[in-house]
C-alpha positions as CSV (number, residue, x, y, z in Angstrom):
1,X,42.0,141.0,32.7
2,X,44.4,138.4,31.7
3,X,48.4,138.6,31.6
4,X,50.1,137.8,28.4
5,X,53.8,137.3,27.8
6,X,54.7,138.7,24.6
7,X,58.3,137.2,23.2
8,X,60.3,139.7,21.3
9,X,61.9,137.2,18.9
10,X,64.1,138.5,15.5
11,X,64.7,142.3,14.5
12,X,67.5,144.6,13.2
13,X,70.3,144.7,15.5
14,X,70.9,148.1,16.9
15,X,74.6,147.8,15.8
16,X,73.2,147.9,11.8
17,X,71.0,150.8,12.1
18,X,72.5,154.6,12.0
19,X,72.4,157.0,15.7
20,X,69.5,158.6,13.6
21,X,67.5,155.1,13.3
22,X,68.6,154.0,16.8
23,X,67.0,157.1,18.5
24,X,63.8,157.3,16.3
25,X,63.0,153.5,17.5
26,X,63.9,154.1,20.7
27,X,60.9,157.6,20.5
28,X,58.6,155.1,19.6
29,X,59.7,152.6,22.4
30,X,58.9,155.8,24.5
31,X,55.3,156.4,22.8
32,X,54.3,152.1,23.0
33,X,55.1,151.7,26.3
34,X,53.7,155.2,27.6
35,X,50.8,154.4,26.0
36,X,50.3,150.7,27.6
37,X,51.4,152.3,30.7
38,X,48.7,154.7,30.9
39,X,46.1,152.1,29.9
40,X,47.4,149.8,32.8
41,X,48.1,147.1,30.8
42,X,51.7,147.1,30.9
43,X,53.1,144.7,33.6
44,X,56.6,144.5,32.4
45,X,59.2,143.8,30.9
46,X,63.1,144.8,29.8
47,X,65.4,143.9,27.0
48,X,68.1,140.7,27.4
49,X,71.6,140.8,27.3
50,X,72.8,138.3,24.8
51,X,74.1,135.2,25.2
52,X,72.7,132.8,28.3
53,X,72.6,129.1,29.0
54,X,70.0,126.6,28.5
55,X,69.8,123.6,30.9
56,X,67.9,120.7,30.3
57,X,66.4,117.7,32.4
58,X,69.6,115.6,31.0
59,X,72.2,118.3,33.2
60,X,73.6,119.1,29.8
61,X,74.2,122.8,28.8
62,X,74.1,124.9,26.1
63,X,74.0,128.5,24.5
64,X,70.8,129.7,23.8
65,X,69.6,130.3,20.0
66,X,71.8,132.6,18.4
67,X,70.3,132.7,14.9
68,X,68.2,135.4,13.6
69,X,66.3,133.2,11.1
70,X,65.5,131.0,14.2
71,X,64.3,133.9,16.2
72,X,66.8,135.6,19.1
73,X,64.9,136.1,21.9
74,X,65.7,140.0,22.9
75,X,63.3,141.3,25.1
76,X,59.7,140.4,26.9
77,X,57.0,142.5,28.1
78,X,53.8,140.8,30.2
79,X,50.6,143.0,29.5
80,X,47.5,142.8,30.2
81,X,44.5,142.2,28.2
82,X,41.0,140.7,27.8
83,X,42.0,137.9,25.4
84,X,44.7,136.2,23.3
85,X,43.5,138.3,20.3
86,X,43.2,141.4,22.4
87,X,46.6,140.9,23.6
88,X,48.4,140.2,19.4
89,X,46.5,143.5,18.8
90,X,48.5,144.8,21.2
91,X,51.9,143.3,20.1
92,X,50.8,144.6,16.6
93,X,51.6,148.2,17.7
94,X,54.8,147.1,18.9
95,X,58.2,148.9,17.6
96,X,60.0,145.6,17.3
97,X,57.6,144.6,14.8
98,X,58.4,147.8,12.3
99,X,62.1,146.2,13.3
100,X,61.5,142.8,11.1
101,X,61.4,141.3,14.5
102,X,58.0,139.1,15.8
103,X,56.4,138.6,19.0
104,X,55.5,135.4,20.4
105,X,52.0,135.8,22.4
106,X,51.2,133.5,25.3
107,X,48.5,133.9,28.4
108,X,50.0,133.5,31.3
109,X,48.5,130.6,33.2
110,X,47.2,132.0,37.2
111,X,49.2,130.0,40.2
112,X,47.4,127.1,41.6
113,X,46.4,127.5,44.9
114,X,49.5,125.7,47.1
């Protein structure tokens, strides 16, 4: 199997949703990742604290994207799958999409020998 990273872009902020909301999503959380764990395709993968820094080749700095309609990144998970299809099914099942968010999907590319 491969290992895909899967981008957890957008979604309702916790701070807009009720305790009620908050604690349902985070059942399902629960329920997703239980469920890839027990399949052995879950890697990884944690939520970001907001904020960061972005370098670039020039040495300049700056703050990551911080605009929903852009697409905040808030989290990752690396899974495993068969294919890039297999793998967006996957990402399909995912909380953070019932959350308005979306999930970038990317294979992982193996480590050349060194």
């Amino acid at each position: 199997m491969k290992e895909y990273l899967l981008l957890l872009r957008g979604g309702i902020p916790m701070t807009s949703k009720t305790e009620a909301e908050n604690k349902a999503e985070m059942q399902a959380w629960g329920k997703y990742m239980g469920s890839l764990g027990e399949k052995g395709q879950l890697v990884g993968g944690l939520p970001l604290i907001s904020g960061g820094t972005v370098v670039s080749a020039k040495g300049s700095v700056a703050e990551p994207v911080k605009s929903a309609k852009e697409g905040i990144v808030g989290g990752y998970l690396i899974v495993k799958a068969e294919s890039l299809q297999k793998a967006a099914e996957l990402a399909k099942d995912c909380p953070h999409i019932a959350n308005e968010g979306n999930i970038e999907v990317r294979e992982i590319a193996p480590m050349p020998a060194m």
